[in-house]
VEXZAKE-930435 format. One record per residue (C-alpha): residue in three letters; x, y, z. Coordinates in steps of 0.001 Angstrom, whole numbers, padded with zeros to 6 digits, always signed. Example, Ala and Ser with C-alpha at 12.3 -4.5 7.8 and 13.67 -1.06 7.14 Angstrom:
Ala+012300-004500+007800;Ser+013670-001060+007140;
This chain:
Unk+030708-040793+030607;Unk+029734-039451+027344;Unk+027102-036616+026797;Unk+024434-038783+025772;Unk+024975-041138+028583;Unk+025183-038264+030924;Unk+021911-036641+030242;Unk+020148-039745+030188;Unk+021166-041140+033273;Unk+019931-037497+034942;Unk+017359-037941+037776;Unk+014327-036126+036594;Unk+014400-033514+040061;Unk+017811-033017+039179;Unk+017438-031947+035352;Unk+014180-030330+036654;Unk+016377-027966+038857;Unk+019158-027780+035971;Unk+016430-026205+033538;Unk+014872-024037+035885;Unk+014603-020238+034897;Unk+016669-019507+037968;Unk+019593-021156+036554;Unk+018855-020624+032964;Unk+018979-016892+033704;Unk+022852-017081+034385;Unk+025226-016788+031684;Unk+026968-020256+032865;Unk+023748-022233+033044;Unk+022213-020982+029539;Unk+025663-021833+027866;Unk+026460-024991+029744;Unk+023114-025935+027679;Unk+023929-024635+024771;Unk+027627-027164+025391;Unk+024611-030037+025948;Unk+022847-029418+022953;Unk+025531-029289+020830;Unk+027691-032195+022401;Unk+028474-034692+019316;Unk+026666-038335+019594;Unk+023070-037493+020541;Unk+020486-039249+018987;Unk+018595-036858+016671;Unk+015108-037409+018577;Unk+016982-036555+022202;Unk+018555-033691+020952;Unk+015920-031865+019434;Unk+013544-032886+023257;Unk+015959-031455+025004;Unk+016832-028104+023234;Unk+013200-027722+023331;Unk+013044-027983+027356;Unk+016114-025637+027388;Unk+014074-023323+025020;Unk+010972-023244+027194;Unk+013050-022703+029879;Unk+015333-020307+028465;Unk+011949-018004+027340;Unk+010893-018070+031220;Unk+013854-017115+032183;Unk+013217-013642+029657;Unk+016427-015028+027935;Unk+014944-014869+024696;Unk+018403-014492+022739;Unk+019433-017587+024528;Unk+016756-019729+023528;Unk+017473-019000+020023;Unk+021326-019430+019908;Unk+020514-022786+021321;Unk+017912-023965+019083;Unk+020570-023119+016475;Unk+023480-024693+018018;Unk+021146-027505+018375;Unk+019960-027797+014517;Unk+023955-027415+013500;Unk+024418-030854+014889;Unk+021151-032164+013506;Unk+021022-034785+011062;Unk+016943-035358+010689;Unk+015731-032998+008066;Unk+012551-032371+010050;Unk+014124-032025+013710;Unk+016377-029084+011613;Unk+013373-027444+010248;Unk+012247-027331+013295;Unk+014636-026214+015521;Unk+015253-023299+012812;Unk+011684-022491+012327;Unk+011310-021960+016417;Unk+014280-019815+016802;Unk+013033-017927+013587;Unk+009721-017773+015256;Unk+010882-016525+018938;Unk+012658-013062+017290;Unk+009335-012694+015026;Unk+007092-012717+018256;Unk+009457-010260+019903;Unk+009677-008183+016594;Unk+013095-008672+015041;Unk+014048-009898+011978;Unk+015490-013157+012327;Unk+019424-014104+012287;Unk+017874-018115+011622;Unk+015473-016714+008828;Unk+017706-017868+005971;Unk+018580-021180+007398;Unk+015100-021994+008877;Unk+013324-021153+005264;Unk+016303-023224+003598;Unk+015248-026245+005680;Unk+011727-026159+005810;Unk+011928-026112+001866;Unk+014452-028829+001297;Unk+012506-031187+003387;Unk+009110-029895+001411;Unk+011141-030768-001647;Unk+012330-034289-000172;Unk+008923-035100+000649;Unk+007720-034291-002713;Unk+010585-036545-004058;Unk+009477-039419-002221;Unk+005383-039044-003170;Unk+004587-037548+000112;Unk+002682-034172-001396;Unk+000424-033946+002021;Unk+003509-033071+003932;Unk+005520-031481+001065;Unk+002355-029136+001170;Unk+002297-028585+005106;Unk+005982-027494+005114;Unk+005936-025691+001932;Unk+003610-023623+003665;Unk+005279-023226+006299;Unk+008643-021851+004554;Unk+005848-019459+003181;Unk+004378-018502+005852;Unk+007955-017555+007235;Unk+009427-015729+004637;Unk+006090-013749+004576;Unk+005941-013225+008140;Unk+004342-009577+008950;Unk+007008-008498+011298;Unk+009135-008469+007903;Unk+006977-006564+005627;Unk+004031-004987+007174;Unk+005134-004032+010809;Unk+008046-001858+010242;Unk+009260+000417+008035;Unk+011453-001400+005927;Unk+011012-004869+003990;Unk+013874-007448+002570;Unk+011116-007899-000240;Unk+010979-005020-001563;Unk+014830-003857-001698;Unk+015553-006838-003397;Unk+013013-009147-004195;Unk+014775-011676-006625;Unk+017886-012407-003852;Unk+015012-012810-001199;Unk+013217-014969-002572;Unk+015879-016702-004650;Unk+015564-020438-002423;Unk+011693-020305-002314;Unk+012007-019792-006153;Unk+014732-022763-006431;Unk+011996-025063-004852;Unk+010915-027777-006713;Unk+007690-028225-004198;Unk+007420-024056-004221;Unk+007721-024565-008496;Unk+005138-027555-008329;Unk+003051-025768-006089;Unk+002821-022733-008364;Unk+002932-024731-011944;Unk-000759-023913-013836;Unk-002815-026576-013942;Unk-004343-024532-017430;Unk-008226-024681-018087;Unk-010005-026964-020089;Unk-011616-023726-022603;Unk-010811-020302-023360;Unk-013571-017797-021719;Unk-016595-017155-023890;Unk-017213-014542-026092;Unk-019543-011487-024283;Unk-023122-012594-024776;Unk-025023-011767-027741;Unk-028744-011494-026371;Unk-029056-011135-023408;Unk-027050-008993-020334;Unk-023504-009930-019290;Unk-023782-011597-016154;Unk-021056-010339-013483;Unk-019728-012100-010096;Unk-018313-010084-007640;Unk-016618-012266-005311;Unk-014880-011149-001881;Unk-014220-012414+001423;Unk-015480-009460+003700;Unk-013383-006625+002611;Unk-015683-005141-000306;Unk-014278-001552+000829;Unk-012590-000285-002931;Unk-016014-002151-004656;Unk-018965+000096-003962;Unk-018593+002488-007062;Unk-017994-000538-009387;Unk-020641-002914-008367;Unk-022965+000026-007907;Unk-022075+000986-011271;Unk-022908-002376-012975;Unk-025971-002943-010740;Unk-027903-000377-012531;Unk-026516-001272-016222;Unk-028700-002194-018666;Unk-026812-004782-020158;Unk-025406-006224-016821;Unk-026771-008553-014268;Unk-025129-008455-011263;Unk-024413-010962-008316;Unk-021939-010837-004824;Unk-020409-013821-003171;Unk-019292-012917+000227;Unk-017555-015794+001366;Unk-017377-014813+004733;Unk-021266-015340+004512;Unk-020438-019057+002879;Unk-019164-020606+006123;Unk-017913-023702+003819;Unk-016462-021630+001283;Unk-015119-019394+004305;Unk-013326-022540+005635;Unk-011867-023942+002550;Unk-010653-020324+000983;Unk-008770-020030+004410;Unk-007315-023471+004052;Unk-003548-022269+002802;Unk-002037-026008+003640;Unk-005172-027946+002090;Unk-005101-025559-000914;Unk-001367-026659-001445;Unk-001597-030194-001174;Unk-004523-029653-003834;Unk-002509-027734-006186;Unk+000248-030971-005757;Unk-002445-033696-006791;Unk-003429-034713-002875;Unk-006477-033392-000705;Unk-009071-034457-003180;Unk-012044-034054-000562;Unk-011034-030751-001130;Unk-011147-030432-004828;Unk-014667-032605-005012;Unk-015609-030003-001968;Unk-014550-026662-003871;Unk-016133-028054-007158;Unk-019249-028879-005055;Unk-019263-025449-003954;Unk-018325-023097-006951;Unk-019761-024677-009960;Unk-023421-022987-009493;Unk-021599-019842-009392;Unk-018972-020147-012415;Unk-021845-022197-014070;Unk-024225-018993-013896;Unk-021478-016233-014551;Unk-019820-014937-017837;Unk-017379-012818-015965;Unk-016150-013118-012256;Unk-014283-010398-010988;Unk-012455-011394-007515;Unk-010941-008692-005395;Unk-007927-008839-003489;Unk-005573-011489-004357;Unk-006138-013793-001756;Unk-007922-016954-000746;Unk-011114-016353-002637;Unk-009011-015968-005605;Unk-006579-019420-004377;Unk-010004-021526-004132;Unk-011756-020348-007272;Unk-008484-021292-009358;Unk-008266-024393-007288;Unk-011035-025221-010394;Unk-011712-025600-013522;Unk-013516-022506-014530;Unk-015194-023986-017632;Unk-015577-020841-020173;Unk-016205-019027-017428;Unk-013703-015474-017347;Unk-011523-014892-014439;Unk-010584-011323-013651;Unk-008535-011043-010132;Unk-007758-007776-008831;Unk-004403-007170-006445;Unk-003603-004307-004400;Unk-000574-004268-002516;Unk-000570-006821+000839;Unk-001165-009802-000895;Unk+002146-008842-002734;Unk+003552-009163+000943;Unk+001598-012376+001768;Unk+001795-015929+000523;Unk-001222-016035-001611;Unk+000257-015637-005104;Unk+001739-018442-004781;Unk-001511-020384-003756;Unk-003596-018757-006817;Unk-003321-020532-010231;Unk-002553-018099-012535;Unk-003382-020337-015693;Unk-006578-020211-014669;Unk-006668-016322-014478;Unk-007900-014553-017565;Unk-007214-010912-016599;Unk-004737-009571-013358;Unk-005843-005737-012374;Unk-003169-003819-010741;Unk-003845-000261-008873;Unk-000970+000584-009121;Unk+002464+000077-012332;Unk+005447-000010-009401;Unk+002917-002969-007302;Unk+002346-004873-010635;Unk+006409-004915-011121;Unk+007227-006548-007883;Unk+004412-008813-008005;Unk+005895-010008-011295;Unk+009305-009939-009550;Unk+008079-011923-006699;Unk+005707-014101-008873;Unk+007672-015675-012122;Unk+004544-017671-012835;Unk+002744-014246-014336;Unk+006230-014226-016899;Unk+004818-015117-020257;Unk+006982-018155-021637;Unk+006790-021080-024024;Unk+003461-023298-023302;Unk+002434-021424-020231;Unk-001190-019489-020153;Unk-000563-016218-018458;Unk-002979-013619-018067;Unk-002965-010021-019216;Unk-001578-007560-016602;Unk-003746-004545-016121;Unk-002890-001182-014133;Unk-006475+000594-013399;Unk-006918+003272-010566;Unk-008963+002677-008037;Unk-012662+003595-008379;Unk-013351+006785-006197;Unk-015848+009880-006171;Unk-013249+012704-006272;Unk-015497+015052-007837;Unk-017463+015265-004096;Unk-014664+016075-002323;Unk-014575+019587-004406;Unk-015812+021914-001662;Unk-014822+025549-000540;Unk-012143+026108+002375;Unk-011234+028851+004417;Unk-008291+031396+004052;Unk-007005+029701+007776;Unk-006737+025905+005732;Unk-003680+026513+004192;Unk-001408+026255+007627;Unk-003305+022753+008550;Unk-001690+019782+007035;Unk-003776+016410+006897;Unk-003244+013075+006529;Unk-006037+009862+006277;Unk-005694+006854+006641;Unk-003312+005792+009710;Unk-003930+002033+011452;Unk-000668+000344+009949;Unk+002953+000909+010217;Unk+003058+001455+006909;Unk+001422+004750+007066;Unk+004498+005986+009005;Unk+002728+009331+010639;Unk+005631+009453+012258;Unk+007256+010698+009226;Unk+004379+013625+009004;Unk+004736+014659+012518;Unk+008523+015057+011790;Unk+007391+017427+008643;Unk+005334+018999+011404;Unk+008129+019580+013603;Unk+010118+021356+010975;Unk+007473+023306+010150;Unk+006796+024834+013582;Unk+010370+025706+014120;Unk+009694+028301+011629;Unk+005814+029034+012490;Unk+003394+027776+015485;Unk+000274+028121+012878;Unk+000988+024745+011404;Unk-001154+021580+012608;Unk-001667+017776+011726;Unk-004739+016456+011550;Unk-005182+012939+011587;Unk-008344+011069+010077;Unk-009132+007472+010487;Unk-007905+004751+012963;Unk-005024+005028+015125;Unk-002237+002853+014537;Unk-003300-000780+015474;Unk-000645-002203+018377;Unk-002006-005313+018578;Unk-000853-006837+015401;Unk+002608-007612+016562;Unk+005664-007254+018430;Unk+006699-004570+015929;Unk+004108-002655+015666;Unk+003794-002325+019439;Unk+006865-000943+019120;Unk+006338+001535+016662;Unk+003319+002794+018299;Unk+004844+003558+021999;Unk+007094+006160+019876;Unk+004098+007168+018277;Unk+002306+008069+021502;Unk+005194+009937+022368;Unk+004845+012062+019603;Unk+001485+012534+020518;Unk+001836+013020+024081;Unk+004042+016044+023407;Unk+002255+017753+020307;Unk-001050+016805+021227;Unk-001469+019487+024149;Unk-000520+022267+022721;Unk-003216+021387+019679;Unk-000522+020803+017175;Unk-001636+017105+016516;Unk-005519+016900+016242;Unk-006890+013040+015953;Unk-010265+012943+014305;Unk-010523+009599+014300;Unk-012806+007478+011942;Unk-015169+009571+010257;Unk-018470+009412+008441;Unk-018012+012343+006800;Unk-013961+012505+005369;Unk-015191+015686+002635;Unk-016182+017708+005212;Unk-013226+017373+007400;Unk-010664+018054+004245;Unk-012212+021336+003799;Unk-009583+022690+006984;Unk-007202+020867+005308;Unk-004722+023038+003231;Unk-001908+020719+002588;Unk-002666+016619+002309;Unk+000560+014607+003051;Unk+001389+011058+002012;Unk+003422+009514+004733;Unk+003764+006097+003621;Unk+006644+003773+003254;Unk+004360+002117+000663;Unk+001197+002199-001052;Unk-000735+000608-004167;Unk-002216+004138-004727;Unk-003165+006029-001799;Unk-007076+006759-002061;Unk-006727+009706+001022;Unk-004025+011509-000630;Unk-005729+012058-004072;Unk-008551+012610-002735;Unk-007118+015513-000330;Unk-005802+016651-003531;Unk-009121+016523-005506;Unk-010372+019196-002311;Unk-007888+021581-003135;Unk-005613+020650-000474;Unk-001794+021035-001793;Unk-000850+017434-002463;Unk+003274+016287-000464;Unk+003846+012970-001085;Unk+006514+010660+000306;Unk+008722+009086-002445;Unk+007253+005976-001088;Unk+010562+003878+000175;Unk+009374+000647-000951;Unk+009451+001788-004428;Unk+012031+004977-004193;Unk+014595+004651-007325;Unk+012639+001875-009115;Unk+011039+001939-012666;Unk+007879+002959-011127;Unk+006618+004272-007691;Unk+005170+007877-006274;Unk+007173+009819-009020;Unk+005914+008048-011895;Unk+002232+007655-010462;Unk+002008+011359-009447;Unk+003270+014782-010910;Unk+007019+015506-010290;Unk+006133+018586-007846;Unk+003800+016127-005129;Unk+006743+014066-004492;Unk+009245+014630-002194;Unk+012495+012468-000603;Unk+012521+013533+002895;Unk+010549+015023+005228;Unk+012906+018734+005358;Unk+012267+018146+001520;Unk+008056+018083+002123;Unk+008836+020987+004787;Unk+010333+023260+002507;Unk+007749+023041-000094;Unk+005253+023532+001960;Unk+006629+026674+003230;Unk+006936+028416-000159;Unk+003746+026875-001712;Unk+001866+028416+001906;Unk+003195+031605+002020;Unk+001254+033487+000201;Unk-002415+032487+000088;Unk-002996+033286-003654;Unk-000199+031139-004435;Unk-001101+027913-002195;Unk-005217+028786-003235;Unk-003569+028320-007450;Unk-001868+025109-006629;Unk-004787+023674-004825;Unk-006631+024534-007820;Unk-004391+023145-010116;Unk-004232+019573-007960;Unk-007617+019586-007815;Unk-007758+019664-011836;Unk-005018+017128-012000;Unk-006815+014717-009814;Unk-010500+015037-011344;Unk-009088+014363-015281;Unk-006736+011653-014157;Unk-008212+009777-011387;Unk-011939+010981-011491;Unk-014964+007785-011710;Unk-015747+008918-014982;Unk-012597+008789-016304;Unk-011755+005424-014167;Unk-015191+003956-015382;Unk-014265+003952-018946;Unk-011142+001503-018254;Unk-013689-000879-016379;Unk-015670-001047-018927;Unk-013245-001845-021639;Unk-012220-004402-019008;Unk-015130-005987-018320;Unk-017356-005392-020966;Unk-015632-004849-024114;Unk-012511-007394-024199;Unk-012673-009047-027156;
């Protein structure tokens, strides 16, 4: 009897009882299926039923590592380009959920894109689209890049992205559709009118809109698009916004048009933060003469989005940060200036913050309390400051942590569940003793950093780091991390901050803090000095003048 034959002639009790957990959880019964799955002459359509049965049984059984090697045995014998895709993207998916990086993630973004690209070949852009999206969505998965402390992206982001870039669906997808006219010139007249457009994270816009809301020669309007439940829907609309972008879905174009032309029909300048949908959906349009300035900050770097925004459409691209606007242009070829393709101008502009308020007196005791803001993602790492902490204390029980803000969030994934139960053991044995102080989220962040002598930057990566400069603006000594995502690169922590704020490890941060604390004259002087530093580099005044260059004088 052959294997097909075999399985098909099962009774259903009998294969019930074969794939129950009880026998799945056995070594013999999880690899007698993997034998099944694998046996040569299945049909394409039984195979891939029946490795999914042995994978929902195999995950019941809390044999998650089982369920994948079978998926994968089962794609290795797969023919049908979609059953593969499949069968990769589930075992790829069953190690995200649990945390890990995938052993399948390779394979199961390879397939997804070659039948995206086959689909595209044969006219098909609706599902070309779907599965582009989802070879996106993988390689972009949080577990890889937000909820640990390390990211394939950023150690090498040419080699890991190196399929998705030989894509011709991924290379359709991001090809500029261009713009019909060149922006107008600013208005001779009358005042500049200026869209603000976000999608409920306005957080880094306050100064700026506030800014241009009382300038004379500046009329100022928001679009919140989480208050635009239509907008809402279509800027969150990643595999509609794709099939767009291929020349399908045009519901959605007539919809977006429908929906966007009042705005870019009333504004001169729209400036769109974060580099996400908002920013996919208004490109998803003609803009008319209309200008288009996007600002990016770090996750959307980390995210599909750039390659869902049309950057032919984009006048001006505003970077917080040089080392973030060098891996975006590493992960996003489209923004490389070449023959017949409209590009726009890469900016790097600080972020727009009120350092000069956080100048405030603290007491002699400060200088032995170390802070850090700023602390709901993995990619803060506090762990790394309570090991700086640790050192510290060997040497002298007067130094402390405080942490402002959040805790970390556990709920995001797998992985960051993980990192947090270590970081609750930290906690659990430094907080008794009053070594570790959580403040939590606070209304008032200036008044706590005037206990704060030394202000830490703990972070594996950052687009700027807001808290830390403005802990330095107080006074505080400024330690920095030589951020890991950007360590040894062109740009990163060393090139953003002075040479003496950065440091490589966390014996490295201890040690320095040590000599710069010892004597309080000495750690009072380079407060001072950090203080200085921060107010003429990163000060709103001195930020406000690039804005407005920006946004008001750009031709």
């Amino acid at each position: 009897m052959t294997a097909k034959r075999g399985i098909t002639r099962l009774p259903g009790a009998v294969a019930r009882r074969a794939l129950h957990p009880s026998v799945l959880r056995t070594g013999a019964g999880a690899r007698a299926w993997r034998l099944v799955v694998a046996a040569p002459g299945l049909p394409d359509s039984l195979r891939f039923r029946i490795a999914q049965r042995v994978r929902d049984g195999l995950d019941k059984a809390n044999r998650p590592e089982g369920a994948v090697l079978t998926l994968s045995s089962a794609a290795r014998r797969t023919t049908s380009a979609r059953h593969r895709a499949d069968l990769l993207g589930d075992a790829a998916r069953l190690e995200l959920a649990r945390g890990k990086a995938p052993r399948a993630l390779t394979d199961a973004v390879s397939a997804e894109l070659a039948y995206a690209d086959d689909r595209l070949a044969e006219g098909d852009a609706t599902a070309a689209a779907a599965s582009a999206v989802r070879a996106l969505q993988l390689a972009f998965h949080r577990v890889l890049h937000f909820d640990r402390t390390t990211s394939p992206l950023s150690q090498d982001p040419a080699g890991y992205l190196a399929q998705v870039h030989a894509s011709t669906a991924v290379r359709a997808l991001t090809e500029g559709a261009g713009r019909i006219a060149e922006p107008a010139a600013p208005p001779a007249g009358r005042p500049l009118r200026l869209l603000f457009v976000t999608r409920g994270n306005a957080n880094f816009l306050r100064q700026i809109r506030d800014h241009y809301t009382a300038h004379a020669d500046v009329e100022v309007r928001s679009l919140d698009l989480k208050d635009e439940p239509e907008l809402d829907k279509l800027a969150g609309s990643l595999t509609a916004l794709a099939a767009h972008r291929l020349g399908e879905d045009e519901e959605f174009g007539r919809q977006a048009e429908k929906l966007l032309r009042p705005h870019l029909d009333w504004a001169d300048t729209v400036f769109v933060d974060w580099c996400v949908g908002p920013a996919a959906l208004l490109t998803s349009v003609d803009p008319g003469d209309t200008r288009i300035v996007v600002r990016l900050h770090s996750a959307e770097t980390f995210s599909p989005w750039p390659f869902l925004v049309d950057f032919s459409r984009v006048d001006d691209l505003v970077f917080v940060g040089a080392h973030l606007r060098d891996l975006t242009v590493a992960v996003t070829p489209r923004l490389v200036a070449g023959p017949g393709r409209r590009t726009p101008r890469l900016h790097v502009i600080a972020n727009a913050m009120d350092l000069a308020a956080q100048v405030r007196p603290k007491p002699d005791d400060a200088r032995f309390t170390l802070g850090l803001t700023g602390i709901s993602s993995v990619a803060k790492d506090p762990r790394w400051a309570i090991e700086v902490l640790r050192i510290l204390r060997a040497q002298d029980s007067r130094y402390r942590l405080v942490l402002i803000g959040d805790d970390v969030d556990a709920r995001l994934s797998a992985a960051a569940r993980s990192y947090a139960r270590l970081y609750r053991a930290d906690l659990a044995e430094l907080e008794p003793s009053g070594a570790v102080r959580r403040l939590g989220q606070l209304d008032d962040v200036p008044a706590a950093l005037t206990d704060v002598g030394v202000i830490l930057s703990s972070s594996v990566r950052e687009s700027f780091h807001c808290g830390f400069v403005e802990g330095a603006a107080s006074g505080a000594v400024p330690v920095g991390r030589d951020w890991p995502f950007f360590a040894g690169k062109a740009n990163g922590a060393r090139t953003l901050f002075p040479a003496d704020w950065v440091v490589a490890s966390p014996q490295e941060a201890a040690e320095r803090i040590l000599k710069v604390t010892a004597d309080p004259d000495v750690w009072r002087h380079t407060g001072r000095t950090a203080s200085e530093h921060a107010l003429a580099a990163w000060d709103w005044p001195v930020v406000r003048e690039e804005f407005d260059r920006l946004l008001l004088r750009w031709r």
